[in-house]
C-alpha positions in Angstrom: -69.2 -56.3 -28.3 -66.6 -55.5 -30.7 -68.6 -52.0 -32.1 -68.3 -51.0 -28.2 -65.3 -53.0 -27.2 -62.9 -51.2 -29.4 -63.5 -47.6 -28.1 -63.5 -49.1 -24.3 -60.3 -50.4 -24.8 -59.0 -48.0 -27.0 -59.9 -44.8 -24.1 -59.6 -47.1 -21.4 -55.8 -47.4 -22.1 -55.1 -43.4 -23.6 -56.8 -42.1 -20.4 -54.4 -44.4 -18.6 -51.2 -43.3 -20.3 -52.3 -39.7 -20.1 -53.5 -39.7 -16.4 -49.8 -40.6 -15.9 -48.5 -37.7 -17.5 -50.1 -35.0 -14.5 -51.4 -37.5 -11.7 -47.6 -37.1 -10.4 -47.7 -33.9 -9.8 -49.0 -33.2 -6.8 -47.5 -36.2 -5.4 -44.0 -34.6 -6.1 -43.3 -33.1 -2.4 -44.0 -36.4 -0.7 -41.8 -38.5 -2.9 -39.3 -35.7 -2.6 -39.7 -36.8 1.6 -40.0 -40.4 1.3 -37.0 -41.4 -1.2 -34.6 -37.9 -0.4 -35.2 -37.0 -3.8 -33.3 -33.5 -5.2 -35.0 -31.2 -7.4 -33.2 -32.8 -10.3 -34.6 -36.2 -9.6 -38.1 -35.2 -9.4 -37.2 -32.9 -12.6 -36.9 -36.7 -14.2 -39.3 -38.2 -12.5 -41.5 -36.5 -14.9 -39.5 -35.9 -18.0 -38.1 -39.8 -17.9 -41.8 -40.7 -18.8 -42.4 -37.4 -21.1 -39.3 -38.0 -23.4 -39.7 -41.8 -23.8 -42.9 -41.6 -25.2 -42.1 -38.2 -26.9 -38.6 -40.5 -27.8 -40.1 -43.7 -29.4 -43.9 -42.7 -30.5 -43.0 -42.3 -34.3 -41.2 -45.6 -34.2 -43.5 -47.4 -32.0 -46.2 -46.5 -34.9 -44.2 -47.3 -37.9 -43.3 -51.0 -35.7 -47.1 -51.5 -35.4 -48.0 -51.2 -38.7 -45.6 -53.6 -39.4 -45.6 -56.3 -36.4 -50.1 -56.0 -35.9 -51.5 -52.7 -34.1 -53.3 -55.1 -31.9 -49.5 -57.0 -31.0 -47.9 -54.0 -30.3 -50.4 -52.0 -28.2 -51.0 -55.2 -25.5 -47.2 -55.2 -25.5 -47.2 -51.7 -24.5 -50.1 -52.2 -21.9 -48.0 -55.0 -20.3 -45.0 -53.2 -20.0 -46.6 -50.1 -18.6 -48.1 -52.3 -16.1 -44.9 -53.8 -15.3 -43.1 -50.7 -14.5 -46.0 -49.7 -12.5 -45.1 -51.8 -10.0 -41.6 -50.6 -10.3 -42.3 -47.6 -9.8 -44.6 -48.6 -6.7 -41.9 -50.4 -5.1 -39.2 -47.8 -5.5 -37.2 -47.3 -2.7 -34.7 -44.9 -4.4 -35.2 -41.8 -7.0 -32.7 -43.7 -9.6 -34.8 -46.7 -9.6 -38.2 -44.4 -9.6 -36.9 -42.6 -12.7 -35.8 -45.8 -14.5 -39.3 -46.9 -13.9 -41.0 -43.8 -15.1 -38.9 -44.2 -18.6 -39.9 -47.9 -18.7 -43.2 -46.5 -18.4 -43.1 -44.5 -21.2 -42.0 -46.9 -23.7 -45.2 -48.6 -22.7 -47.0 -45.4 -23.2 -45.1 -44.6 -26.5 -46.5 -48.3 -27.8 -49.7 -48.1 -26.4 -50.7 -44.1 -27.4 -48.8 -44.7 -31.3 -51.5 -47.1 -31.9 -55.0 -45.9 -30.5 -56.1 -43.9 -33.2 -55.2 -46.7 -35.8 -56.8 -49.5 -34.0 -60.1 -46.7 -34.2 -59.8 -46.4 -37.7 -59.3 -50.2 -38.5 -62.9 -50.5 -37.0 -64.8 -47.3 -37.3 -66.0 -46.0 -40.8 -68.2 -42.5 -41.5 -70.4 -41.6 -38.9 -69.4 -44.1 -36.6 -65.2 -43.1 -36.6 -66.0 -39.2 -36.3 -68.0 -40.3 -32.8 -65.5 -42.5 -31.3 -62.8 -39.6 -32.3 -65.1 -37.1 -30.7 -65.4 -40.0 -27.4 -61.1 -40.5 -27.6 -60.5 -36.8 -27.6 -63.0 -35.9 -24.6 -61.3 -38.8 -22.7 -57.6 -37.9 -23.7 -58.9 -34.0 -22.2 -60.3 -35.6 -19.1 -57.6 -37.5 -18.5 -55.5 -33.8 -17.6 -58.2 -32.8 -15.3 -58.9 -36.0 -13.2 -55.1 -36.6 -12.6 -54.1 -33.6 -10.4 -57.4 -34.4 -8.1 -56.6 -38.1 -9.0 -53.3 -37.9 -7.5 -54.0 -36.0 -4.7 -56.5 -38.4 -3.3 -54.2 -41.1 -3.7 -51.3 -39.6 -2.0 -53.4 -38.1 0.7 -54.6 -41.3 1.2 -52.9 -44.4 0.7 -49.8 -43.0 -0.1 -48.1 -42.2 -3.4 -47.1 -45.3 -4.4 -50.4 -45.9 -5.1 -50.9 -43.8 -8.1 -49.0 -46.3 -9.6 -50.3 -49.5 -8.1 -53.8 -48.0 -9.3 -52.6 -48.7 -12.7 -52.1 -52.4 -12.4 -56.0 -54.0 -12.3 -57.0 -51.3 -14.9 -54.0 -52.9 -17.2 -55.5 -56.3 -16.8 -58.8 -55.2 -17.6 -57.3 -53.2 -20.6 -55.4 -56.5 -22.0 -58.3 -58.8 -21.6 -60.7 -56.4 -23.1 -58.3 -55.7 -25.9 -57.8 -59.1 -26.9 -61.4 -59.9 -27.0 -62.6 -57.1 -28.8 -59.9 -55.4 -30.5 -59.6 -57.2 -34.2 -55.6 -57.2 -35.0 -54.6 -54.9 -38.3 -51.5 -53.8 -39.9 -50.6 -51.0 -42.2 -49.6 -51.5 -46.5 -46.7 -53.8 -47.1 -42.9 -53.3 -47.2 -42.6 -50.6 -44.4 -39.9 -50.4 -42.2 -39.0 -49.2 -39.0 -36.3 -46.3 -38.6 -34.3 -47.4 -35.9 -31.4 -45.3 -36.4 -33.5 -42.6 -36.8 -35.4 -43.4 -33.6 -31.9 -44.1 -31.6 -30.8 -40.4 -32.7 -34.0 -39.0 -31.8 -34.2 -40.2 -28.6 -30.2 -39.5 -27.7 -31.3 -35.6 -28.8 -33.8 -35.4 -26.5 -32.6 -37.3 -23.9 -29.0 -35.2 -24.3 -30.7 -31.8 -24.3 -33.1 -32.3 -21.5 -30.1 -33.5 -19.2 -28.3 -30.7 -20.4 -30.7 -28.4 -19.0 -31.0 -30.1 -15.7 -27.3 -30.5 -15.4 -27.0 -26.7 -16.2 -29.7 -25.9 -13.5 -27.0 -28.0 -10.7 -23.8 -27.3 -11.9 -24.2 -24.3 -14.0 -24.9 -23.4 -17.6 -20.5 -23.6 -19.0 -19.4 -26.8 -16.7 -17.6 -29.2 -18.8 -20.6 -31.7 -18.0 -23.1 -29.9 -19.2 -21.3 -28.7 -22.2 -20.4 -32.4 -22.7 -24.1 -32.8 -22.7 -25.3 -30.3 -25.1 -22.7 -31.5 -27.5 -23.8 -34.8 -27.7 -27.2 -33.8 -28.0 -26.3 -31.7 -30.9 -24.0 -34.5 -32.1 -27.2 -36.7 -31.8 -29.4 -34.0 -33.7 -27.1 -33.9 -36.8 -26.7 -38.1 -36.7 -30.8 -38.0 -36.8 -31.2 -35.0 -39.9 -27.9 -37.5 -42.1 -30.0 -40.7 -40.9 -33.7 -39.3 -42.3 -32.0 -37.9 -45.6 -30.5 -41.5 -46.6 -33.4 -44.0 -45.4 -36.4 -45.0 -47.2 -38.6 -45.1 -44.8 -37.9 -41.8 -42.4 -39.5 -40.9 -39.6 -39.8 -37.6 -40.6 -39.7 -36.1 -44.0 -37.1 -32.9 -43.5 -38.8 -31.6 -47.1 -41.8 -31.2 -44.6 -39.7 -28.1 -42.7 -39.4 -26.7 -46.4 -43.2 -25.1 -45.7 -43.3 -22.6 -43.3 -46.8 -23.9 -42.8 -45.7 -26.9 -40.4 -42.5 -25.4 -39.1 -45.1 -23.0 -37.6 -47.4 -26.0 -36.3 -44.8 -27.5 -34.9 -43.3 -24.4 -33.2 -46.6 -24.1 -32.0 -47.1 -28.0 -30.7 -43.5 -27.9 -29.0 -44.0 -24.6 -27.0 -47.8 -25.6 -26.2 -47.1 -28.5 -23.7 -44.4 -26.8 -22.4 -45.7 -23.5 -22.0 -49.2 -24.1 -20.8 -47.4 -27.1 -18.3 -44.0 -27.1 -17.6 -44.4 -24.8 -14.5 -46.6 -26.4 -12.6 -45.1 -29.1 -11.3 -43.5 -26.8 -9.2 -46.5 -24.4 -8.3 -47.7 -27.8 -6.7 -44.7 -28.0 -4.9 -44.6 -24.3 -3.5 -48.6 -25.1 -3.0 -47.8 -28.4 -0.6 -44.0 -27.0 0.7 -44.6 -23.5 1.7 -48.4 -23.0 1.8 -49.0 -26.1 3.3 -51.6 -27.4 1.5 -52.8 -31.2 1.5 -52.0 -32.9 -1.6 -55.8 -33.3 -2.0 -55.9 -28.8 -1.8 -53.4 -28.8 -4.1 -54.5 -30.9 -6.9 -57.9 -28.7 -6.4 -55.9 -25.3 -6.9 -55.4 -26.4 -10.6 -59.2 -26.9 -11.6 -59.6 -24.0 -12.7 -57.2 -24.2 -15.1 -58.5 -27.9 -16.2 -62.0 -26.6 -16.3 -61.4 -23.7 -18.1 -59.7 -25.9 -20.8 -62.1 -28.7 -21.3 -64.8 -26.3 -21.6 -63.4 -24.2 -24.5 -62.5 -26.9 -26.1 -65.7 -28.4 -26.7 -66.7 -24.4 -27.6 -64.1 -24.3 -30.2 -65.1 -27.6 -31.7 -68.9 -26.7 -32.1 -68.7 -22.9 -32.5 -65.5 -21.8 -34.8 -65.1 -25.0 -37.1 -63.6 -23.6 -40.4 -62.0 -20.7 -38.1 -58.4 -20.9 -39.8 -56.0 -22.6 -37.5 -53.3 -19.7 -37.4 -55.8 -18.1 -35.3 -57.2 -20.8 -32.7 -53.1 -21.9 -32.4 -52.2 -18.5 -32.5 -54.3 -16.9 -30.1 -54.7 -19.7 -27.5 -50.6 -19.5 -27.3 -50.9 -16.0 -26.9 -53.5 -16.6 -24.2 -51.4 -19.3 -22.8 -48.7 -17.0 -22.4 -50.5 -14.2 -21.1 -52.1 -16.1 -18.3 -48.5 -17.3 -17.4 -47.6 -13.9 -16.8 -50.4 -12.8 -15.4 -49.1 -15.4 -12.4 -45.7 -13.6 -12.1 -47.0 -11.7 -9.3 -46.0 -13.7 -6.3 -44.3 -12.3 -3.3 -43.4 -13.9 0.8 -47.2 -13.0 1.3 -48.7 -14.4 -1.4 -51.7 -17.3 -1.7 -52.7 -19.7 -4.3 -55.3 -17.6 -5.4 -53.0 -15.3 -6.8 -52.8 -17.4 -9.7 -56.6 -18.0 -9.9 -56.8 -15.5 -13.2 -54.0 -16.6 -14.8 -54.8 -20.4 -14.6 -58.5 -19.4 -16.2 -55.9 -17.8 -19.1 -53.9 -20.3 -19.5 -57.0 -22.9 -19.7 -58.7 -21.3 -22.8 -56.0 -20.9 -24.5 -55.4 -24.5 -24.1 -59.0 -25.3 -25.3 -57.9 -23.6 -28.2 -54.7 -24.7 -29.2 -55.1 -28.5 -27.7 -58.0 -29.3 -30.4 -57.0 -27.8 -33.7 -53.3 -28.1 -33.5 -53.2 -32.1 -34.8 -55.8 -31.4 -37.8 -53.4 -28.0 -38.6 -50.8 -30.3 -38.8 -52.5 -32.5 -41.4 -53.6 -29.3 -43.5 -50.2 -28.1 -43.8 -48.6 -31.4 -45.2 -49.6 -33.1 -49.0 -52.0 -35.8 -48.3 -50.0 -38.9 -48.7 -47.2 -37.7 -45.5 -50.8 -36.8 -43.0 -50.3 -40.0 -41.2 -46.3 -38.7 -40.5 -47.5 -35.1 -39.6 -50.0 -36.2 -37.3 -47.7 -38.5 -35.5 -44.7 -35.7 -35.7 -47.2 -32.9 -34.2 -48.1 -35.6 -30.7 -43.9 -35.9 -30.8 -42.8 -32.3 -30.4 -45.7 -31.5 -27.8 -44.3 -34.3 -25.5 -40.7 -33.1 -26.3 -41.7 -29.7 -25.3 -43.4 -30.5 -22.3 -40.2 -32.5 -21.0 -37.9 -29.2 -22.0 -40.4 -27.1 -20.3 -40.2 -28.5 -17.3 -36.2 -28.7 -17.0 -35.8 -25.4 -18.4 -38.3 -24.0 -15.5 -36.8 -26.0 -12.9 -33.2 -25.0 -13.9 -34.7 -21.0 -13.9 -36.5 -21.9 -10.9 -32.9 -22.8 -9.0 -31.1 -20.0 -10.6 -33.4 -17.2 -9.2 -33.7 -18.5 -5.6 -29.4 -18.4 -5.1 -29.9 -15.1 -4.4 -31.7 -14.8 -1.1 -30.7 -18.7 -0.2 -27.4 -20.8 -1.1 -27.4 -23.2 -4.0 -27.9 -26.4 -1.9 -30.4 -24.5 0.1 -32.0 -23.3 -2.9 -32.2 -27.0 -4.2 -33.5 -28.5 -0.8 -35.8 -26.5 -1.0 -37.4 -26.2 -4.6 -37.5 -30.5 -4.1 -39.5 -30.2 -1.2 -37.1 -30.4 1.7 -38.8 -26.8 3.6 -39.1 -28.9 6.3 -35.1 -29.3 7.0 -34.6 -25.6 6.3 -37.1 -23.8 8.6 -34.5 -23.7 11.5 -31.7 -22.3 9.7 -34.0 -20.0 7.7 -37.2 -17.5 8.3 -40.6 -18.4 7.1 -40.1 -15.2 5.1 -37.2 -15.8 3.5 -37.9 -19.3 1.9 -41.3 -18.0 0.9 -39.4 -14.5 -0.8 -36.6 -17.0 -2.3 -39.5 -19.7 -3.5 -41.8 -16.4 -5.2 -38.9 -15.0 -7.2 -37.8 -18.5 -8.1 -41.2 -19.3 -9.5 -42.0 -15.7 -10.7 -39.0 -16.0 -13.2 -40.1 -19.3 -14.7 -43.3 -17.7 -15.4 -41.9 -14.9 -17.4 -40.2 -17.6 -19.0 -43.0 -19.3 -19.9 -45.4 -16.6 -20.4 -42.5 -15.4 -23.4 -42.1 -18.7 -25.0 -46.1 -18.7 -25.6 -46.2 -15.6 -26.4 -43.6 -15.6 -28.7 -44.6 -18.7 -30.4 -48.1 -17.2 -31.0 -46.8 -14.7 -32.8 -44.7 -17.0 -34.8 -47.9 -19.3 -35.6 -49.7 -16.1 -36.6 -46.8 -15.2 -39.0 -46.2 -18.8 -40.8 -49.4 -20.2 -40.7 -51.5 -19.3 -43.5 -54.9 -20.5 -44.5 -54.7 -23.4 -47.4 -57.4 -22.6 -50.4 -60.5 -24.7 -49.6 -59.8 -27.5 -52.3 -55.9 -28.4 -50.2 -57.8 -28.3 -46.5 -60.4 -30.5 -48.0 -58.0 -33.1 -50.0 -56.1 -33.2 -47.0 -58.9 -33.8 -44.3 -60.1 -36.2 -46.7 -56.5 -38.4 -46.7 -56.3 -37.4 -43.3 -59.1 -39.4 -42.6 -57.6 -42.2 -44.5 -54.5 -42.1 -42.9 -55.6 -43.1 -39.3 -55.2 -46.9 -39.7 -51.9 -45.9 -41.0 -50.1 -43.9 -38.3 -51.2 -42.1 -35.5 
């Protein structure tokens, strides 16, 4: 039981945490509907649970090592479970988005210790499987939860994509405790919390920041407010992880241009390859009227296209230096984003068709070598930090994608539509416009919006391939091989 057991649980409850990450998004337009949600609501909706878990996974990791893996992880399963139902029961966006950040403290707790409570069991043979098994699950978990969510919503409504979660928690705790065997990492550790308070008040200050800029403009005394506590918070994290013992993050690690490039690469991969589409599923649902079900179909090719070249890259180009696979799947990634900046009043969803295939290899290049790049570019002894540093910046740079596109969004469609128009409209309220505006004109307004967040995203891969390619270097054969070797060693560890 326990040889099977411990993978079960262990994918069981990452395919649950990730699902949650893309099963709202095609849900977004009729929770827009139902709870008179605004374009920055829905914005949090998905970066509440993004930066939490982006916020608190280095913490949550060095806590489990500390407190039992097995402890910490049911914690997390019954919290996310909790706020499940919170988020099912909603009946306002400021209790939704609440809900979605209690949610990804669960998440944080839950995802910072799967690949430790793998390694505590799994030796040889037998680990490298069931890390083959957890990755194909954490990629399947992207692809289900468009389709996922639009079955649901379609169906019996969007609350349900987060009721769903409830009897697969239950099922997660029970086989957890059963099968799971509790571990903890080497004695004396600590937990950062100052660092981890810091970290999160950056990210947290800088992503509201964005959205503020996107309602009230980019010099507002709020959202300068904002941006200078977030920088405040920045500096309090960079004193806090030069004096403590136990840091979260090592700042000599950004003296190697090595993993500066890595995580360049991580932040502007989630971001790039994702932070736009929450809103081509809106213009999908809003403008083309699509069914939520149609819409969460639009994006397999994308999906498809990733999960396929990532099981190519594994098999076919191992030992490929990473500067490349990073490198070029960026550059794809942003290529295939511009390749969708085409979109006009007259435009269909197949419009994007090439782009999406684009943006989908490149992400079955860049999602399964970026972690063990990470790992390469660090000494042995700090893998365990890098690996958990690299999982950081990619949810970090997902949330940032997403208000950064939505604020670019906004800001392009005040041109053919008023600002409250324009934000009606880009959080799913076409419905209320259509008499005081032609069909043509919110379509025009909606393509330029979406058009300019594309070329926004399409620059940010591109750019960050380029700066993968320049900083990245291959390590001699004897460093990649120590450091796979500790690497290997340092999953009971930290994630």
């Amino acid at each position: 039981m326990r040889s099977w057991g411990t993978l079960t649980a262990v994918c069981l409850g990452t395919f649950m945490l990730l699902l949650d990450v893309t099963i709202v998004v095609v849900a977004l337009p009729d929770m827009a509907a139902s709870l008179h949600a605004s374009l920055g609501d829905l914005q949090w909706v998905v970066d509440g649970y993004a930066l939490a878990l982006a916020a608190l996974l280095l913490g949550a990791g060095a806590a489990a090592d500390i407190l039992g893996r097995r402890r910490v992880h049911v914690a997390g399963v019954v919290l996310f479970a909790a706020s499940s139902l919170l988020c099912g029961v909603s009946t306002g966006p400021a209790v939704l988005v609440a809900a979605r950040a209690l949610q990804g403290v669960g998440a944080a707790a839950m995802f910072a210790t799967t690949l430790p409570l793998l390694g505590s069991v799994y030796q040889g043979r037998q680990r490298s499987a069931a890390l083959g098994v957890w990755g194909a699950v954490s990629g399947g978990a992207a692809a289900v939860g468009p389709v996922l969510g639009g079955l649901l919503t379609e169906g019996p409504g969007w609350r349900w994509i987060f009721f769903v979660n409830l009897p697969v928690s239950v099922v997660e705790v029970w086989l957890t405790l059963r099968a799971v065997p509790e571990s903890r990492g080497p004695r004396g550790m600590r937990v950062d919390w100052a660092g981890m308070a810091a970290f999160a008040a950056f990210g947290g200050g800088v992503t509201y920041a964005v959205v503020r800029a996107g309602e009230d403009g980019w010099t507002a005394p709020g959202t300068l407010a904002a941006f200078g506590c977030a920088a405040l918070a920045l500096v309090l994290f960079v004193v806090v992880e030069r004096r403590t013992a136990h840091p979260l993050l090592d700042l000599a690690l950004l003296r190697r241009p090595a993993f500066v490039g890595v995580m360049l690469g991580a932040f502007a991969f989630n971001g790039a390859a994702f932070g736009v589409t929450p809103y081509l599923s809106i213009w999908m649902q809003t403008l083309l009227g699509m069914s939520p079900v149609r819409g969460g179909l639009t994006l397999l090719p994308m999906t498809v296209a990733a999960m396929l070249f990532a099981v190519l890259v594994g098999r076919l180009l191992h030992g490929v230096p990473p500067r490349l696979t990073i490198g070029g799947g960026l550059l794809l990634i942003g290529t295939g984003n511009l390749c969708q900046a085409v979109l006009d009043a007259g435009a269909s969803w197949t419009a994007l068709v090439p782009g999406f295939v684009l943006v989908g290899v490149g992400t079955g290049f860049v999602g399964p070598t970026v972690a063990g790049a990470a790992l390469a570019a660090v000494p042995p002894e700090r893998a365990g930090m890098a690996g958990g540093a690299v999982n950081t910046v990619r949810q970090l740079g997902y949330a940032l994608g997403v208000a950064v596109f939505g604020t670019l969004l906004t800001s392009r469609m005040t041109g053919p539509l008023p600002g409250g128009a324009a934000h009606a409209l880009a959080g799913g309220g076409a419905g209320a416009l259509r008499g005081g505006f032609p069909e043509h004109t919110l379509r025009a307004a909606f393509a330029s919006g979406l058009n300019g967040a594309l070329v926004a995203a399409g620059l940010a891969g591109t750019a960050a391939g380029a700066l993968v390619l320049l900083l990245v270097r291959a390590d001699r054969p004897a460093q990649r091989q120590a450091a796979g070797a500790e690497a290997e060693k340092a999953v009971p560890v930290r994630r």
